[in-house]
Z-matrix of the N, CA and C atoms (Angstrom, degrees):
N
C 1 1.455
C 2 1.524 1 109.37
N 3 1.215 2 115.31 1 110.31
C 4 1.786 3 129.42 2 165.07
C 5 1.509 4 98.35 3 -45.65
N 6 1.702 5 104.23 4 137.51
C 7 1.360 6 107.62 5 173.07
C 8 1.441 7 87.71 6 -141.16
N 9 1.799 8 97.07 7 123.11
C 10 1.673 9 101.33 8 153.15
C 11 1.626 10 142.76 9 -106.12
N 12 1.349 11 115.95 10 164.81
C 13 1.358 12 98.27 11 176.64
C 14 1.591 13 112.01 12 -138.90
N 15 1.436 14 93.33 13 165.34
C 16 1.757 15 84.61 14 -166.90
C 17 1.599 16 129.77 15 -33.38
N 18 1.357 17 120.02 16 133.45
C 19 1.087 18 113.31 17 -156.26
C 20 1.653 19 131.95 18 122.43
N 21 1.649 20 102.52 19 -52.19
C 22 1.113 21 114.40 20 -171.78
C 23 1.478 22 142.46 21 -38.48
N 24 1.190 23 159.02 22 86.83
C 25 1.547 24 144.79 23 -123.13
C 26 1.749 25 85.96 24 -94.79
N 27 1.498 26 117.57 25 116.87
C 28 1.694 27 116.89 26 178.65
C 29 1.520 28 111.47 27 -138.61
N 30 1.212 29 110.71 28 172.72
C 31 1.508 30 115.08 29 -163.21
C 32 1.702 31 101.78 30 -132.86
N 33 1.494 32 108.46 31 109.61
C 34 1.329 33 127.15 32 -179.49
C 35 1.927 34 100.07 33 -95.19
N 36 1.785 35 107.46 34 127.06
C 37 1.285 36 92.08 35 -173.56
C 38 1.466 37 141.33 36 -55.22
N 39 1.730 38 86.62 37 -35.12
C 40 1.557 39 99.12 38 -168.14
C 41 1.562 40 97.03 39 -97.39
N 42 1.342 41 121.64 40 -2.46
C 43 2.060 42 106.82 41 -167.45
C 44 1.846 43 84.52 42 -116.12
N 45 1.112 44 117.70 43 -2.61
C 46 1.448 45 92.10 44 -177.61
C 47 1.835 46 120.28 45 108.28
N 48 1.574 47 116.11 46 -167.86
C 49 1.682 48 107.06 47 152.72
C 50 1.223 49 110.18 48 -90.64
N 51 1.682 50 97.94 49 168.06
C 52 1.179 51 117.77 50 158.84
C 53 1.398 52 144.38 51 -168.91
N 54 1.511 53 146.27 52 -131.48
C 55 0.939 54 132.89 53 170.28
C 56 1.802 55 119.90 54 -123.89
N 57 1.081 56 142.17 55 94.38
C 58 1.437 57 129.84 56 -177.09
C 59 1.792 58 93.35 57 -41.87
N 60 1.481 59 116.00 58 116.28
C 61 1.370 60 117.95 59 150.27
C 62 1.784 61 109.87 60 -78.61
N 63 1.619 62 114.68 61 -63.95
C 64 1.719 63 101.75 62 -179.64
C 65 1.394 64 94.00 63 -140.62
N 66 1.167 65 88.95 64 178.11
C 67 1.862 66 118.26 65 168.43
C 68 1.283 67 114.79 66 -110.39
N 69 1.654 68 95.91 67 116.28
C 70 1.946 69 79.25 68 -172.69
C 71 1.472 70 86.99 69 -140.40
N 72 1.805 71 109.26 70 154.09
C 73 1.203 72 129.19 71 148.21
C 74 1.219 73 129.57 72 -53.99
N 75 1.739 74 113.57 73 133.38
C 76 1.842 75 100.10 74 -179.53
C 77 1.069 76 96.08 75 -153.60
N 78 1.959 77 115.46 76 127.71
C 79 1.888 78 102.67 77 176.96
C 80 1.312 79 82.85 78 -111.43
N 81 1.913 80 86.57 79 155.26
C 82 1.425 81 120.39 80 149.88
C 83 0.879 82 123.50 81 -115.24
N 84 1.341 83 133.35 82 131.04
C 85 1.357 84 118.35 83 -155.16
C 86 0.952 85 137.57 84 42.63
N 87 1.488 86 133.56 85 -129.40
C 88 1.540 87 131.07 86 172.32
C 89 1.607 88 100.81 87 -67.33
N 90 1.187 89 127.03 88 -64.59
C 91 1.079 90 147.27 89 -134.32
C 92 2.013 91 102.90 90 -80.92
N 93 0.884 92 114.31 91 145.07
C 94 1.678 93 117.41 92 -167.83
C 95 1.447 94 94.43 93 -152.06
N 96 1.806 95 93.21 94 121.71
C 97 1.434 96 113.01 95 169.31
C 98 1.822 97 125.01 96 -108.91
N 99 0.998 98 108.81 97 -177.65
C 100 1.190 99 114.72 98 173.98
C 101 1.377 100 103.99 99 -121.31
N 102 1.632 101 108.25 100 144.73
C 103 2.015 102 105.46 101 171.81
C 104 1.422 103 92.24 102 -163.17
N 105 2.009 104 80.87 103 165.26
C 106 1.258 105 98.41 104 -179.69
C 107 1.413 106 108.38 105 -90.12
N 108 1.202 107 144.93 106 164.92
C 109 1.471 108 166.40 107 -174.48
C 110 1.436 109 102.12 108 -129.69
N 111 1.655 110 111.93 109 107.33
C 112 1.434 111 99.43 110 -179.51
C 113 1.844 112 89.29 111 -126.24
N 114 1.455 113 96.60 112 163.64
C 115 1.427 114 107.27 113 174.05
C 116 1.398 115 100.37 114 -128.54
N 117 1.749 116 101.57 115 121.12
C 118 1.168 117 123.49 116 178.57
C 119 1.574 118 121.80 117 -56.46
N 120 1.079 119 139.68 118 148.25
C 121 1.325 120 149.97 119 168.40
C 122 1.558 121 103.38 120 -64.91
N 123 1.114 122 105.73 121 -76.71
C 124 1.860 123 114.14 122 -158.28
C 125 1.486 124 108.65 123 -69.71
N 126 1.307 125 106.80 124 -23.79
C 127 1.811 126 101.73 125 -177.03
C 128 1.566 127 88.59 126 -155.26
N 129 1.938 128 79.77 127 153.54
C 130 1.278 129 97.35 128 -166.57
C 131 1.401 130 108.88 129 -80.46
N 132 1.826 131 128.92 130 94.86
C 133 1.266 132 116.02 131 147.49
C 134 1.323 133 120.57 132 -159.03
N 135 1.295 134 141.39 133 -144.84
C 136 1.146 135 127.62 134 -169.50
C 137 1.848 136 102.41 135 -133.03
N 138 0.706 137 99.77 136 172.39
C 139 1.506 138 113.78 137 -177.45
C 140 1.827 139 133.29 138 -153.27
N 141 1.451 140 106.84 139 116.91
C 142 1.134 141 87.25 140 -152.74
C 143 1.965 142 99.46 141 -105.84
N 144 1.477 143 124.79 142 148.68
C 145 1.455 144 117.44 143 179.86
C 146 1.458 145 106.16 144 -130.37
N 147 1.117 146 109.06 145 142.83
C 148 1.842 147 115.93 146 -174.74
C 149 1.866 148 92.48 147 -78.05
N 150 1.477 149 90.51 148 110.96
C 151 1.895 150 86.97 149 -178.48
C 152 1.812 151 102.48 150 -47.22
N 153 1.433 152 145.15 151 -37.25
C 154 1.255 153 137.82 152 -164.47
C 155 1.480 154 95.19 153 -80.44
N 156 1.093 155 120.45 154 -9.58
C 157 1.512 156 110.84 155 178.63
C 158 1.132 157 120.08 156 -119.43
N 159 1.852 158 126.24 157 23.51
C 160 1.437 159 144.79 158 -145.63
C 161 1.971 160 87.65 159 -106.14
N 162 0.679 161 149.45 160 1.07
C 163 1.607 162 151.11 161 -154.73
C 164 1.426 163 100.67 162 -155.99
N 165 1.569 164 133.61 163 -30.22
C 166 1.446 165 101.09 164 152.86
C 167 1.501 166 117.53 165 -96.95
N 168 0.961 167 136.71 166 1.24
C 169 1.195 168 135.07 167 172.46
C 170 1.906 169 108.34 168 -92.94
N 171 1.348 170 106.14 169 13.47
C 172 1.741 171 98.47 170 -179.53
C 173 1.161 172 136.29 171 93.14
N 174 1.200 173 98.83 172 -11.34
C 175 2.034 174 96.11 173 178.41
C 176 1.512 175 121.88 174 -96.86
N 177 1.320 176 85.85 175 131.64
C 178 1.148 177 110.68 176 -168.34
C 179 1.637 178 129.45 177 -127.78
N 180 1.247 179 126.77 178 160.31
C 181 1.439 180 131.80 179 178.85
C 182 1.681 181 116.26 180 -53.23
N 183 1.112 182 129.90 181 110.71
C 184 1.400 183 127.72 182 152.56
C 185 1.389 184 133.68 183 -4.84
N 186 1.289 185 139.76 184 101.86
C 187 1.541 186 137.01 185 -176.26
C 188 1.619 187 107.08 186 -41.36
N 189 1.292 188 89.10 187 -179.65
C 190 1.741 189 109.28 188 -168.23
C 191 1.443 190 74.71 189 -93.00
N 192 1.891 191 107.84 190 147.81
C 193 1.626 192 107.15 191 161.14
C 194 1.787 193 118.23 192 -69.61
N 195 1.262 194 110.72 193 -15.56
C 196 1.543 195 110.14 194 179.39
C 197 1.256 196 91.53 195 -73.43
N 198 1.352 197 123.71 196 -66.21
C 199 1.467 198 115.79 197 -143.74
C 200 1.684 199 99.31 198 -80.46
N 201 1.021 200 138.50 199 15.50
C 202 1.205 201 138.37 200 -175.02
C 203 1.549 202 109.82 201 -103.11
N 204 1.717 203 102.03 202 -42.15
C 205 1.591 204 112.49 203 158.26
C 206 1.682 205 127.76 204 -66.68
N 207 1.386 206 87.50 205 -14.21
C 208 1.691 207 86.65 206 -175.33
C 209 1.274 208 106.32 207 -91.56
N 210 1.296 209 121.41 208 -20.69
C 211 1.469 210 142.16 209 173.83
C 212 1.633 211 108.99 210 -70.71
N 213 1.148 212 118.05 211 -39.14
C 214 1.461 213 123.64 212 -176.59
C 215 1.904 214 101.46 213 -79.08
N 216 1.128 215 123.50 214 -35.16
C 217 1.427 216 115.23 215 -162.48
C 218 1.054 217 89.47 216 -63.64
N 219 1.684 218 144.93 217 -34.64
C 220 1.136 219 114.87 218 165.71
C 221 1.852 220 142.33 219 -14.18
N 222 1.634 221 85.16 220 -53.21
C 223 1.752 222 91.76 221 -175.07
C 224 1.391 223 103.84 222 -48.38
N 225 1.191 224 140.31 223 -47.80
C 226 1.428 225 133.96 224 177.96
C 227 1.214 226 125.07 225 -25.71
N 228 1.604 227 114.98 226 -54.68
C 229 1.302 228 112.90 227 -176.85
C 230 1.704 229 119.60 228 -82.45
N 231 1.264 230 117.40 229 138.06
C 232 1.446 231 123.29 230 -160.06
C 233 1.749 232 93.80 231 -73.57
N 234 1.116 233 106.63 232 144.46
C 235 1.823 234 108.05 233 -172.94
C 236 1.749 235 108.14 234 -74.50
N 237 0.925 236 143.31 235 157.30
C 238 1.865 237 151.25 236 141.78
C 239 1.507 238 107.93 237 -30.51
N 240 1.006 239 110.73 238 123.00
C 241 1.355 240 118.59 239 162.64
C 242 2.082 241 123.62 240 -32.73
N 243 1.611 242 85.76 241 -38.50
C 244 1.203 243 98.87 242 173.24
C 245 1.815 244 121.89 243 -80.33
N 246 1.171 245 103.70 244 -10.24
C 247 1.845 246 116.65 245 162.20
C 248 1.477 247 101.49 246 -58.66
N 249 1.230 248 129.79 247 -67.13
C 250 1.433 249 147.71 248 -161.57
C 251 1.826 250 107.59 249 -63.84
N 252 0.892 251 105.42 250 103.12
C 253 1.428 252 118.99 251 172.73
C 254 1.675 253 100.25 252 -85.33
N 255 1.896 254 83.48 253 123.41
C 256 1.724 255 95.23 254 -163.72
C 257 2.039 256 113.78 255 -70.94
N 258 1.391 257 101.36 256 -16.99
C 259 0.914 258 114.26 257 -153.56
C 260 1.625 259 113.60 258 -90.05
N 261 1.506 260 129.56 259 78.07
C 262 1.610 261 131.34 260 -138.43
C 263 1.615 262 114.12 261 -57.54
N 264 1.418 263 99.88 262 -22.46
C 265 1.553 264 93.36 263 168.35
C 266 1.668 265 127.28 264 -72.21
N 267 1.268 266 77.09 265 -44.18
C 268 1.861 267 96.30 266 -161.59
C 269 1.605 268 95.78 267 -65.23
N 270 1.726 269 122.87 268 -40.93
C 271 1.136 270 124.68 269 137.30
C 272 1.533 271 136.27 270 6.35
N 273 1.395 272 94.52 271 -85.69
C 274 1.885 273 114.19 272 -164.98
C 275 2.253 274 81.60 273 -79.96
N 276 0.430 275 131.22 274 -33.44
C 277 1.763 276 130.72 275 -174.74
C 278 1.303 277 112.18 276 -65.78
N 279 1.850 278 104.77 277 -49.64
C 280 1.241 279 122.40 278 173.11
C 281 1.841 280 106.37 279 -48.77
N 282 1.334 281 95.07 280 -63.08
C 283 1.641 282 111.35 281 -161.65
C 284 1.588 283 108.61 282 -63.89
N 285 1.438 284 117.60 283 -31.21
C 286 1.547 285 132.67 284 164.78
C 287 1.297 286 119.10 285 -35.30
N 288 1.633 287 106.49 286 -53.90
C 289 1.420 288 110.54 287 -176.08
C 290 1.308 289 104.36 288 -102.83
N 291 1.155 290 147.89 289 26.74
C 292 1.265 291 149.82 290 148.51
C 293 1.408 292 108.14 291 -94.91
N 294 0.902 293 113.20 292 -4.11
C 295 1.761 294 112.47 293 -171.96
C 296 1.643 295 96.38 294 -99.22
N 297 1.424 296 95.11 295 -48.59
C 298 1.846 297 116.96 296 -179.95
C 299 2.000 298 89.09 297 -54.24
N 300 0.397 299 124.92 298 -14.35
C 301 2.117 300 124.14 299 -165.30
C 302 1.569 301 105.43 300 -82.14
N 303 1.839 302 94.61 301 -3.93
C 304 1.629 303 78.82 302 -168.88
C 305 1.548 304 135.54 303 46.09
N 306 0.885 305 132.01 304 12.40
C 307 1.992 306 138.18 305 -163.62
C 308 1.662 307 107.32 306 -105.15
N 309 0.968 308 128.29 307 109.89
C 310 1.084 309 118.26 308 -170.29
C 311 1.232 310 126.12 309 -42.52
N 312 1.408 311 113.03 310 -56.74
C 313 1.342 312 149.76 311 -154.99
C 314 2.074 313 85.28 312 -70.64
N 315 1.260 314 113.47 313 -63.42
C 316 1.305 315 112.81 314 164.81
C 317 1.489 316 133.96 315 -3.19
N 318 2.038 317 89.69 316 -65.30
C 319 1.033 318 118.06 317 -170.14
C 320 1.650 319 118.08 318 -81.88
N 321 1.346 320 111.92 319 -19.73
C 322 1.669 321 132.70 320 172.62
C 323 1.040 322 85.53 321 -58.40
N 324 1.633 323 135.36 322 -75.74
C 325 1.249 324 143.14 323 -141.74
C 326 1.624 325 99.70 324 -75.92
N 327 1.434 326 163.20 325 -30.17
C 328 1.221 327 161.60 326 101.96
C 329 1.505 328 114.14 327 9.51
N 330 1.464 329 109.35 328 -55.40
C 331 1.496 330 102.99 329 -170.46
C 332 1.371 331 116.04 330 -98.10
N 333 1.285 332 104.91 331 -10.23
C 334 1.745 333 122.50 332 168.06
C 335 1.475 334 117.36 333 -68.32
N 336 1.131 335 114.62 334 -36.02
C 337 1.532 336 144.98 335 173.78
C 338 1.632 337 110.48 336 -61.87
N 339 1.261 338 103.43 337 -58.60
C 340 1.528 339 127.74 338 -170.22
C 341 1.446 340 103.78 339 -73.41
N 342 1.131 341 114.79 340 -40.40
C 343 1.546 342 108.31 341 -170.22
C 344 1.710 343 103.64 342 -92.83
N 345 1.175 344 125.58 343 -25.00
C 346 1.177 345 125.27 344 -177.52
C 347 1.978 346 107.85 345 -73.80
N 348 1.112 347 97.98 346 -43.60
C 349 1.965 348 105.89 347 162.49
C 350 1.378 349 104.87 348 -55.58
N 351 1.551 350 116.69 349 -53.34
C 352 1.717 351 106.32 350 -177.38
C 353 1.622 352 120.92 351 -73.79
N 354 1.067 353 125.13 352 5.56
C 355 1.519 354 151.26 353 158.47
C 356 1.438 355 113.96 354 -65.59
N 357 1.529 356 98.64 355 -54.79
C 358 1.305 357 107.04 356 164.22
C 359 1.744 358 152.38 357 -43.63
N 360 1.488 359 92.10 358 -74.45
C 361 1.284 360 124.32 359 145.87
C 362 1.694 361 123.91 360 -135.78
N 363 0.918 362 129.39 361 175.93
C 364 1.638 363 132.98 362 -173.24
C 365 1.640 364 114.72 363 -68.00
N 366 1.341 365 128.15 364 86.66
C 367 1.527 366 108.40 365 177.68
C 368 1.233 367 152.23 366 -15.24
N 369 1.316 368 140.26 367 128.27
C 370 1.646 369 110.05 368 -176.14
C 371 1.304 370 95.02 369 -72.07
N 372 1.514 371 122.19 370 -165.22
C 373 1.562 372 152.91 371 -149.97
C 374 1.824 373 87.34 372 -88.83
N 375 1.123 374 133.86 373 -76.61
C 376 1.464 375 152.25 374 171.24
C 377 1.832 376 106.62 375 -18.93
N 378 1.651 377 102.13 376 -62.62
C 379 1.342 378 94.25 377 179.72
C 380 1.406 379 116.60 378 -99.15
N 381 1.755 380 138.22 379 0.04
C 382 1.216 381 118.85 380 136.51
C 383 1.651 382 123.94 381 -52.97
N 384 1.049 383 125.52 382 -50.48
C 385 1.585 384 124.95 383 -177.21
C 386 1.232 385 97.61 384 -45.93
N 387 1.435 386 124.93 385 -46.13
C 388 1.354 387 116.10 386 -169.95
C 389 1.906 388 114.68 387 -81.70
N 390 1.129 389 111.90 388 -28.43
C 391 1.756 390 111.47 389 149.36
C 392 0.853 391 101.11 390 -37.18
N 393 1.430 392 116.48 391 -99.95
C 394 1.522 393 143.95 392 -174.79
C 395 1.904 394 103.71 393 -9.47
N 396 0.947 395 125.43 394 -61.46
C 397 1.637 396 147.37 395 -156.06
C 398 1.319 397 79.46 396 -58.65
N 399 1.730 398 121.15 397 -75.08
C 400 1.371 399 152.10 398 -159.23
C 401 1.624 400 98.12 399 -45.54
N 402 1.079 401 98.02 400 -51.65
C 403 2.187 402 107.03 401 -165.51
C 404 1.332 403 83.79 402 -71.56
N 405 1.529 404 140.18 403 -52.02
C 406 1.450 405 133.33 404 -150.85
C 407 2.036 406 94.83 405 -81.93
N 408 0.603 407 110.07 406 -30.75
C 409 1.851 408 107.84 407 -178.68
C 410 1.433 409 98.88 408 -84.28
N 411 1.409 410 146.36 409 -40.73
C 412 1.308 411 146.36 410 161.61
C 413 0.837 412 94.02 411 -32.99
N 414 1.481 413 142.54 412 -95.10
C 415 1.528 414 168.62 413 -128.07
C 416 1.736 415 101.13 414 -67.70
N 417 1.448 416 95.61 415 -72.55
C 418 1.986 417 104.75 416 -170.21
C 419 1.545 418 101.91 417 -53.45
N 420 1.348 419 141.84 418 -40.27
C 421 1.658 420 136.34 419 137.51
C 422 0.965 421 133.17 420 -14.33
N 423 1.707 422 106.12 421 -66.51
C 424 1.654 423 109.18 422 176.84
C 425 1.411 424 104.19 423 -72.68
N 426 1.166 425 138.14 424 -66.71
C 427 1.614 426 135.64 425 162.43
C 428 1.350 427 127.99 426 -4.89
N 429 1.334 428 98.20 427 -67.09
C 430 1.441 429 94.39 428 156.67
C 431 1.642 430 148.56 429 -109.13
N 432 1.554 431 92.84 430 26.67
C 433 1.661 432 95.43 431 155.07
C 434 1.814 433 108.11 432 -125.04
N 435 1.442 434 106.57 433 24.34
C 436 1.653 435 99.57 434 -178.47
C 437 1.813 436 78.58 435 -123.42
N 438 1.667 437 127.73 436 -5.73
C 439 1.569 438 116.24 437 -149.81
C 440 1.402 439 113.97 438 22.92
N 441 1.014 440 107.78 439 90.77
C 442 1.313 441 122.53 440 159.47
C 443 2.107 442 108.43 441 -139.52
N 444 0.933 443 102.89 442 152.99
C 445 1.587 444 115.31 443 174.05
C 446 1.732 445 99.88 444 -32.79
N 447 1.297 446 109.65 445 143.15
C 448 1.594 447 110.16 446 149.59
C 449 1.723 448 120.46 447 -45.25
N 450 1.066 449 92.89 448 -50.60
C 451 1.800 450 91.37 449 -151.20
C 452 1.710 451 97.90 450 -79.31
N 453 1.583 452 110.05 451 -20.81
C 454 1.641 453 95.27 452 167.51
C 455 1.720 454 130.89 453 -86.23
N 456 1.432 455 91.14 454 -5.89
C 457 1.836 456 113.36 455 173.58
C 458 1.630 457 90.69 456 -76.47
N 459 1.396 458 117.86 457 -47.17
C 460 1.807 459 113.15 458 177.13
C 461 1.200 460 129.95 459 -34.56
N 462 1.561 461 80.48 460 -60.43
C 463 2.297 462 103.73 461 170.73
C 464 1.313 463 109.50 462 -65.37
N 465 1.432 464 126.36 463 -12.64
C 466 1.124 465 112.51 464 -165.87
C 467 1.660 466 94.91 465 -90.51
N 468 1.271 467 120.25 466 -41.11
C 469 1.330 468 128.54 467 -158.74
C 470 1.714 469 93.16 468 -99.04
N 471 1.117 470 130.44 469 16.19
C 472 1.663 471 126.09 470 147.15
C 473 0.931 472 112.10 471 -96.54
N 474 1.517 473 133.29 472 -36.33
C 475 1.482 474 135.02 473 -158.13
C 476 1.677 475 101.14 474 -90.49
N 477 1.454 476 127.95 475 10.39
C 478 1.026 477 107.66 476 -176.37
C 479 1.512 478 96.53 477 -118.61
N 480 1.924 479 114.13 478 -21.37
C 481 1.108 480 123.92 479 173.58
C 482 2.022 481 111.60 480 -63.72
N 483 1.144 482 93.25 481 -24.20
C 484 1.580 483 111.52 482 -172.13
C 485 1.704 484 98.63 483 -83.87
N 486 0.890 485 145.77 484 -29.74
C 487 1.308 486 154.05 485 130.69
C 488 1.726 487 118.53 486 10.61
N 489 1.235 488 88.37 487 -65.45
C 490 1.948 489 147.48 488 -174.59
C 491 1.588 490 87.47 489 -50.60
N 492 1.128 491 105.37 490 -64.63
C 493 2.018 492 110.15 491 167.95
C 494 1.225 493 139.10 492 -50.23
N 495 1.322 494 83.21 493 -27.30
C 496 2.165 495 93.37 494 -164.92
C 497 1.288 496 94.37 495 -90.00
């Protein structure tokens, strides 16, 4: 069992990275827990995880910045026809809970997908948000295991999707 402490740079599946600000006690009712308080990278808010419940619910330690880049050059290459599930619902549902997986590498493969369709033709509203989601969880990762700014972990993880074009 991963144990963090204030400070910690971690990866919540569905909110993204971030930062453990504290550890604090909180009852409800009878019962009094302990959690982490993390502050998200990509959007501004906080998030709170029952530390005994921090490992089944997914959180986890921040990638290596190498292996996180070596993981991203992926986006470059345009996916197989056979990646692309023809079917736009089963699709955006598919890509939902792969996004929910927290996994980086997961999430390459989502936005590699996504941007290579919007190459294509123009996304609807449904599967930009879900780009969009994909580029912003890429980024708050690389950001904070390369520390560097958000918005230049962004450029970093477009310009390789932009790649994908040339």
């Amino acid at each position: 069992m991963n144990s963090y402490v204030v400070g910690s740079k971690v990866v919540h599946p569905c909110y993204g990275a971030g930062t453990v600000l504290r550890i604090q006690q909180k009852s409800i009712g009878d019962a009094t827990s302990t959690y982490y308080v993390i502050r998200t990278t990509c959007r501004a808010m906080q998030v709170m995880v029952a530390v005994d419940r921090a490992e089944s619910a997914g959180l986890r330690g921040v990638g290596e910045p190498n292996r996180l880049r070596n993981m991203l050059s992926l986006c470059s290459q345009p996916p197989k026809e056979s990646e692309i599930e023809k079917d736009l619902r089963a699709r955006q549902n598919d890509m939902r809970e792969q996004l929910k997986s927290g996994q980086f590498s997961t999430v390459v493969g989502v936005a590699r997908i996504l941007f290579y369709l919007n190459q294509r033709r123009p996304l609807g509203t449904v599967d930009r948000q879900l780009l969009e989601q994909g580029k912003d969880f890429l980024a708050a990762e690389l950001a904070l295991a390369s520390d560097i700014e958000f918005a230049r972990a962004r450029q970093e993880v477009e310009s390789m999707l932009l790649q994908m074009a040339t």
